[in-house]
N, C-alpha and C positions, 0 to 999 in steps of 0.2 A: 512669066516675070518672076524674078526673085527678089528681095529684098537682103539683104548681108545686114542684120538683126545689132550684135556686137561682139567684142572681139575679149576673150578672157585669156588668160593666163600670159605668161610673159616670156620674152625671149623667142629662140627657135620652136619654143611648144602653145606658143599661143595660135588660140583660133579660132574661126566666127564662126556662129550660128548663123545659119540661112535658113529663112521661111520663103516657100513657093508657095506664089500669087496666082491663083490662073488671071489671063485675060481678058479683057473687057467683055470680048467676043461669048468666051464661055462661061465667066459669069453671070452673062443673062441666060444662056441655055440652059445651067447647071440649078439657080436658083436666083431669087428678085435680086434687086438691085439692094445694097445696104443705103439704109435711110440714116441719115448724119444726124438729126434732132434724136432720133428714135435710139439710136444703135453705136454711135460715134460720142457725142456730145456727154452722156449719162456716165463713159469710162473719163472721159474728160476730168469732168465735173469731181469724180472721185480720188482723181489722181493729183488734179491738178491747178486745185480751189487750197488756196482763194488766190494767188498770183497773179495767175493767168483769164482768171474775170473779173467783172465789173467789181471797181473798188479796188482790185489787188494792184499792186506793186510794178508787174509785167502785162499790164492788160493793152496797155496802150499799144507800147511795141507787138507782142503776142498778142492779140484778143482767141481765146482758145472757144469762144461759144460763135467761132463764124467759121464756115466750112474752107473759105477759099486759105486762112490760116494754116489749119490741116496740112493740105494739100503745098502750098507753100514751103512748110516744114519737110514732108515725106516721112523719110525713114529716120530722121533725126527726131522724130519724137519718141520712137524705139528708148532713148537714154534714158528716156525716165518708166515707159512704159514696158513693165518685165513680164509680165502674165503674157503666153503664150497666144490664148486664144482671143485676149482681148487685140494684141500685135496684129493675130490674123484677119479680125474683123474691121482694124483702122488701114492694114494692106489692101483687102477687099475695095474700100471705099476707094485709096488711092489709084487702086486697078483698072477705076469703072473711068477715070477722068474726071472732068468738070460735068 
């Protein structure tokens, strides 16, 4: 699976970053499962407190401390979230499904 991350520069020279996701399948062979509370939740939290939880602003519409949220979103949370590895650990989670 891939994820198309976002798209810089402008005109004919602009172009996206893609992060490759493996799949469900072999993210269980390869290593556990990402744990949302543990692993997901904590870049959340950092990125995107206080809006998006309890009390914030966006919490209603977004509530960003419930997984199905997440998942909902996809790669559209990409726009706010630019660290790499943190990208490849919220793809992970979307990789694995519900």
């Amino acid at each position: 699976m891939s994820i198309a991350v976002s798209t810089f520069g402008s005109g004919s020279g602009s172009r996206s970053r893609v992060i490759r996701v493996a799949g469900p399948a072999a993210a269980r062979a390869t290593s556990s499962r990402v744990d949302f509370a543990r692993q997901v939740r904590p870049i959340l939290e950092a990125r995107c407190q206080p809006c998006h939880f309890a009390g914030g602003r966006m919490y209603e519409a977004l509530p960003f401390d419930r997984e199905e949220t997440v998942h909902r979103l996809g790669a559209r949370l990409f726009t706010r979230i630019k660290a790499e590895d943190e990208q490849r650990v919220i793809g992970e989670l979307l990789s694995q499904g519900r």
